[in-house]
N, C-alpha and C positions, 0 to 999 in steps of 0.2 A: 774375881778373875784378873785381876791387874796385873797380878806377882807371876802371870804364868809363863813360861819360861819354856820355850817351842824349838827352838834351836839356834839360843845364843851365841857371837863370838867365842872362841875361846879367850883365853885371856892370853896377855899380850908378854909374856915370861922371857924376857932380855937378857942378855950376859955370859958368864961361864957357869953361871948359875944353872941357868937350863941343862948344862951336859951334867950335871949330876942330879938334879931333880925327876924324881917320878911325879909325874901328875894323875889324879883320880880319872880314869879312862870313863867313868860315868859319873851320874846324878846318883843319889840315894845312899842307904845308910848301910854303914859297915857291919859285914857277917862276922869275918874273921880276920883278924889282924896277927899273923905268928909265923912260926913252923907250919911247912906243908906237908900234906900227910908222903909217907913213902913213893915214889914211883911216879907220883904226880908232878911237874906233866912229863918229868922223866927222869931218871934213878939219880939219884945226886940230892943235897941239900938244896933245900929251898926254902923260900920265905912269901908266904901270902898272903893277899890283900883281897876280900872277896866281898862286894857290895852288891845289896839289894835293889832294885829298880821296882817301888812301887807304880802300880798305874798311871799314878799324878805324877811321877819323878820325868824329866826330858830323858828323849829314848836314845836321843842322838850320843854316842859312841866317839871318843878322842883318844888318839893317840898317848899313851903315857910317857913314852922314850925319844928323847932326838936320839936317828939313828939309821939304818937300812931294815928293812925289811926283809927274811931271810927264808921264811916262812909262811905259806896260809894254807889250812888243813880245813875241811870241812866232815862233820861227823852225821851223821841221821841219827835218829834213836827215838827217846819217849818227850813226854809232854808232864812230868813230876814237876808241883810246887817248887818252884826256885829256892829256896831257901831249903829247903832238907840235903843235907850235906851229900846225899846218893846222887844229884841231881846233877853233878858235877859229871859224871863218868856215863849216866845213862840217860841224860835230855840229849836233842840234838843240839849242837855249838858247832863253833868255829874259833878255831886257835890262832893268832898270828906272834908268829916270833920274831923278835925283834933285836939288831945286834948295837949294840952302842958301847962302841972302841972296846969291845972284845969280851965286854960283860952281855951276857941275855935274858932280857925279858920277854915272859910272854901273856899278851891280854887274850882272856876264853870268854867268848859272848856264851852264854848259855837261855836258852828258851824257859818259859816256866810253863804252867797250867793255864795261864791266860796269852802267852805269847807262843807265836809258832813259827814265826819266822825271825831269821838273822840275817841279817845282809853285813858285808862286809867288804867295801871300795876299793881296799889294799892289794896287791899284784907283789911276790918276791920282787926284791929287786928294786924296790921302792926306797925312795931317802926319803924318810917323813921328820917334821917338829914337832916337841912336845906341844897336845894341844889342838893338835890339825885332826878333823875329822877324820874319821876311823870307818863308821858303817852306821845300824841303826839296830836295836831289838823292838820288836814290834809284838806287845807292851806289859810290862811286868814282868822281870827277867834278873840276870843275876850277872854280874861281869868279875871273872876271878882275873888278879891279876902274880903273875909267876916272879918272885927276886928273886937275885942270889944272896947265898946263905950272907954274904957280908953284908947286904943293904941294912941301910936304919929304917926300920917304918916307923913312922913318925903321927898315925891314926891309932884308934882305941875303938872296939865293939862299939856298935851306937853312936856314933859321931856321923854325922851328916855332909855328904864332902860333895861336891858339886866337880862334874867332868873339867877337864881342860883346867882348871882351876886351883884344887887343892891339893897340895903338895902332900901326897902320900906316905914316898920313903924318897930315902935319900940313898944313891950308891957314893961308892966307896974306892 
């Protein structure tokens, strides 16, 4: 139990560097790194990034984007395994959209089978850093996160990226 990891700093991301970096809004391992499916999370080209939150992964939740907060939506719904791709549209989440100089991102907490609640800190209106706490899933859960079509993602399926920390994609 030494390695366990409860709700670390984020890391400390300096420069101009930061306004184009996406950072991994959670712990655990990547579902889906690509194209996002039609209409999700709204009609337009998209590119997503959707990691798993095992049990043991830290539940605390960071911001991906320097930027304002433009958006926070809250949904109800079911309690479906995180990882089946339906889980997306009918667990209950919460959406927050985020503007950074005119491009938007958006991170989607989603609940799984073992997790039932989302909390999320955020208020519109907010100017957050990459990095900065976000909220929390409480526990085993799944955090999709929304680019635009021009971002580089910079992750691969199965690769293990740790919140606040691992540089995801890159905008453009």
């Amino acid at each position: 139990m030494a390695n366990l990891r409860v709700d670390p700093a984020g890391f400390p991301f300096i420069g101009a560097a930061l306004l184009l970096a996406l950072l991994s809004a959670a712990d655990g391992r990547v579902l889906v790194a690509g194209p996002a499916p039609a209409d999700v999370p709204q009609p337009g080209a998209w590119r997503q990034v959707s990691i798993f939150l095992s049990p043991l992964d830290v539940h605390v939740n960071r911001v991906p984007v320097t930027g304002r907060v433009t958006r926070v939506s809250f949904t109800p719904g079911r309690f479906l395994p995180a990882y089946r791709p339906d889980a997306a549209l009918r667990n209950e989440r919460s959406e927050i959209w985020f503007d950074q100089r005119g491009q938007i991102v958006v991170a989607r907490q989603i609940v799984g089978i073992l997790a039932r609640r989302v909390v999320c800190r955020l208020e519109a209106g907010t100017t957050v850093q990459a990095g900065d706490r976000l909220g929390i899933m409480k526990f085993g859960s799944r955090m999709d996160v929304f680019l635009p079509a021009s971002a580089r993602i910079l992750v691969t399926v199965g690769q293990q990226v740790r919140g606040g920390e691992t540089v995801i994609a890159v905008l453009h």
